[in-house]
C-alpha positions as CSV (number, residue, x, y, z in Angstrom):
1,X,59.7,-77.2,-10.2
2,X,59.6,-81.3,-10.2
3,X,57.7,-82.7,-12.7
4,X,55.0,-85.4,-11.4
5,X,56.0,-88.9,-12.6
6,X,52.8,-91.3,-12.0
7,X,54.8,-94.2,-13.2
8,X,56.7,-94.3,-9.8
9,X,53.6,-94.6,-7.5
10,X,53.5,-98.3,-9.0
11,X,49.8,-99.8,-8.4
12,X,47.2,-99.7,-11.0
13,X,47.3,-97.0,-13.5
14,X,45.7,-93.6,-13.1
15,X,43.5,-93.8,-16.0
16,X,42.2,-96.1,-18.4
17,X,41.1,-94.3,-21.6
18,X,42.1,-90.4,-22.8
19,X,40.5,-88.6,-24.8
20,X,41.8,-86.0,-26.6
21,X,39.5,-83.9,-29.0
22,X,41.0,-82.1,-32.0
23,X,40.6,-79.6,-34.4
24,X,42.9,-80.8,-37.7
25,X,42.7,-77.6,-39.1
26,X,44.6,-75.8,-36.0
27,X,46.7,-78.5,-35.0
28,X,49.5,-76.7,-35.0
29,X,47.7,-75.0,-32.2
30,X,47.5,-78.2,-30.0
31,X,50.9,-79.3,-29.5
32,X,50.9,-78.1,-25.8
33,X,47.9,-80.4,-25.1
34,X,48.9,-83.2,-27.2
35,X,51.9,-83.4,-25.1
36,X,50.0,-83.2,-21.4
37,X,47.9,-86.4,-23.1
38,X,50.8,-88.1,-24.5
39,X,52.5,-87.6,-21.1
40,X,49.9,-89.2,-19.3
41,X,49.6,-92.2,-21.3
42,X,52.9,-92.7,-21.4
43,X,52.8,-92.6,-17.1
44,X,50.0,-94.8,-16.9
45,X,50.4,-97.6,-19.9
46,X,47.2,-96.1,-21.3
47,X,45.6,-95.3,-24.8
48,X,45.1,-92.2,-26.1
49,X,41.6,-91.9,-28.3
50,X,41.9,-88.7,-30.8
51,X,38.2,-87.3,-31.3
52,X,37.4,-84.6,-34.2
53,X,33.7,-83.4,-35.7
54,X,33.5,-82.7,-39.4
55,X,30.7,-82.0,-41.4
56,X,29.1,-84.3,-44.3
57,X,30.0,-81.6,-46.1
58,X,33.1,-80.9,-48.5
59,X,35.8,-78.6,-46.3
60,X,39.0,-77.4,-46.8
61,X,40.1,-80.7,-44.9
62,X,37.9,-83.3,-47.1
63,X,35.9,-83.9,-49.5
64,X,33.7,-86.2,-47.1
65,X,33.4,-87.4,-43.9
66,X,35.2,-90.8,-44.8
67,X,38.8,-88.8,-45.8
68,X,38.1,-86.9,-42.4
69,X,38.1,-89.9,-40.9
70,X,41.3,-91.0,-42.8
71,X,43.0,-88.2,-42.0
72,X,42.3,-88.0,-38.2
73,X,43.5,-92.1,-38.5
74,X,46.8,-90.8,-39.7
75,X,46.7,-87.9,-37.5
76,X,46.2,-90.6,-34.6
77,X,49.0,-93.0,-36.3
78,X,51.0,-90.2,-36.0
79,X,51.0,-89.0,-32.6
80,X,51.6,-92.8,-31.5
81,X,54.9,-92.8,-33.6
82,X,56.2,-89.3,-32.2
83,X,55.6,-90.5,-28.6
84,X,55.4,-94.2,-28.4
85,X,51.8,-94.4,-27.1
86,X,48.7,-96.5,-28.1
87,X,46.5,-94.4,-29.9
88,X,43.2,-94.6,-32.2
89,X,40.7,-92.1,-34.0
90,X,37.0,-91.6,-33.7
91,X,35.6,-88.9,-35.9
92,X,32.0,-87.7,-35.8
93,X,29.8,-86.1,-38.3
94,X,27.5,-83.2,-37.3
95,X,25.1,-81.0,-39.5
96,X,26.5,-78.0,-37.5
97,X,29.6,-78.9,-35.4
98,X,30.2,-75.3,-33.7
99,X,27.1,-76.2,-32.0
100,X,26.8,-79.3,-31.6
101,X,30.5,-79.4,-30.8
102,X,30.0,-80.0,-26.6
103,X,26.6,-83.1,-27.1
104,X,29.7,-84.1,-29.2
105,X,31.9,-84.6,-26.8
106,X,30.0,-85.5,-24.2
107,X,28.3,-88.5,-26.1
108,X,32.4,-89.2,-27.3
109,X,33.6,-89.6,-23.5
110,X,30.6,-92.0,-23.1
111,X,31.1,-94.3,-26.0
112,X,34.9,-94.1,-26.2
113,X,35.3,-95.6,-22.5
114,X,37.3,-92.4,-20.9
115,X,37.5,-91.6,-17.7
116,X,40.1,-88.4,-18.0
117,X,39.9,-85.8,-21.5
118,X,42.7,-83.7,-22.4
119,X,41.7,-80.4,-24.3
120,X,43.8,-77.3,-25.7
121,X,41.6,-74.2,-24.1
122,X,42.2,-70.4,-24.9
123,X,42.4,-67.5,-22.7
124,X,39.1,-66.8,-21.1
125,X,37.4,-63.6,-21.8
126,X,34.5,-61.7,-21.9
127,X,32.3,-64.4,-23.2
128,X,33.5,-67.2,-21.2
129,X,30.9,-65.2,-18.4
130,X,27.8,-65.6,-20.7
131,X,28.8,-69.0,-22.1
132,X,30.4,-71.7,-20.4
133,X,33.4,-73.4,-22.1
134,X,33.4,-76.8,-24.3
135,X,36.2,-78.2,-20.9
136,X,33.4,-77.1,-18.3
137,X,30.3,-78.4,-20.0
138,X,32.3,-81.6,-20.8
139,X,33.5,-81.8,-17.0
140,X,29.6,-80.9,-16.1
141,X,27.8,-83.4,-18.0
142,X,30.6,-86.7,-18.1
143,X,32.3,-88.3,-15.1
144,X,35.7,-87.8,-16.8
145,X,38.4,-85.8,-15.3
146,X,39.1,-82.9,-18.1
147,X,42.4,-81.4,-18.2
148,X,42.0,-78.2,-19.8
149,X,45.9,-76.8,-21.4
150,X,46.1,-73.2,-22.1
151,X,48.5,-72.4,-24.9
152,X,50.3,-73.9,-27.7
């Protein structure tokens, strides 16, 4: 199969703003996703915006939501090195982030400026019937185009 290279279409670019949310403590788990997002900012001259929710809590991560924040920086800094891309970091703080994960998000599209999201998804199952995924209520309730990767 031929891969899709939106650089050759010349014009304007595609999108303006990713975002990408991320969970630090399975980003191992991501690398699949990271490199759809990566892809497309590299195709379209366009930055990539890393979001993560912590608590103000102390976590296996941090201490507090200020080293979060460091760490998804570096996390950020890191990504742009690996694939030559601009990136930055916005981290949120939420008294419950399982759920308040997707108001998360959607307020996250609105204040970071994107116009496409790129998010790691899982197999649907059972569940995904009664409860509708973080990708669809984030694609319901935002104008954004959300890519949803399965896999790692």
């Amino acid at each position: 199969m031929e891969k899709l290279n939106l650089s050759n279409y010349g014009g304007p670019s595609v999108f303006e703003k990713i975002m990408v949310p991320v969970d630090l403590a399975h980003a191992d788990k991501l690398e699949k996703a990271l490199t759809a997002a990566a892809g497309l900012a590299k195709a379209n001259d366009t930055p990539v915006t890393y979001v993560a929710v912590t608590t103000s809590l102390p976590g296996k991560l941090a201490h507090n939501p200020e080293e979060f924040a460091a760490k998804l920086d570096g996390f950020a800094q890191q990504q742009g090195s690996k694939f030559g891309i601009k990136t930055d970091a916005r981290s949120y703080v939420s008294h419950d982030p399982t759920i308040d994960l997707d108001a998360t998000l959607i307020r996250a599209v609105k204040e970071t400026g994107a116009d496409v999201v790129v998010m790691a998804t899982h197999i649907p199952n059972v569940a995904d019937h009664f409860w509708p995924s973080n990708g669809g209520t984030v694609a319901t309730h935002t104008d954004a185009s959300v890519f949803l990767i399965r896999g790692h």
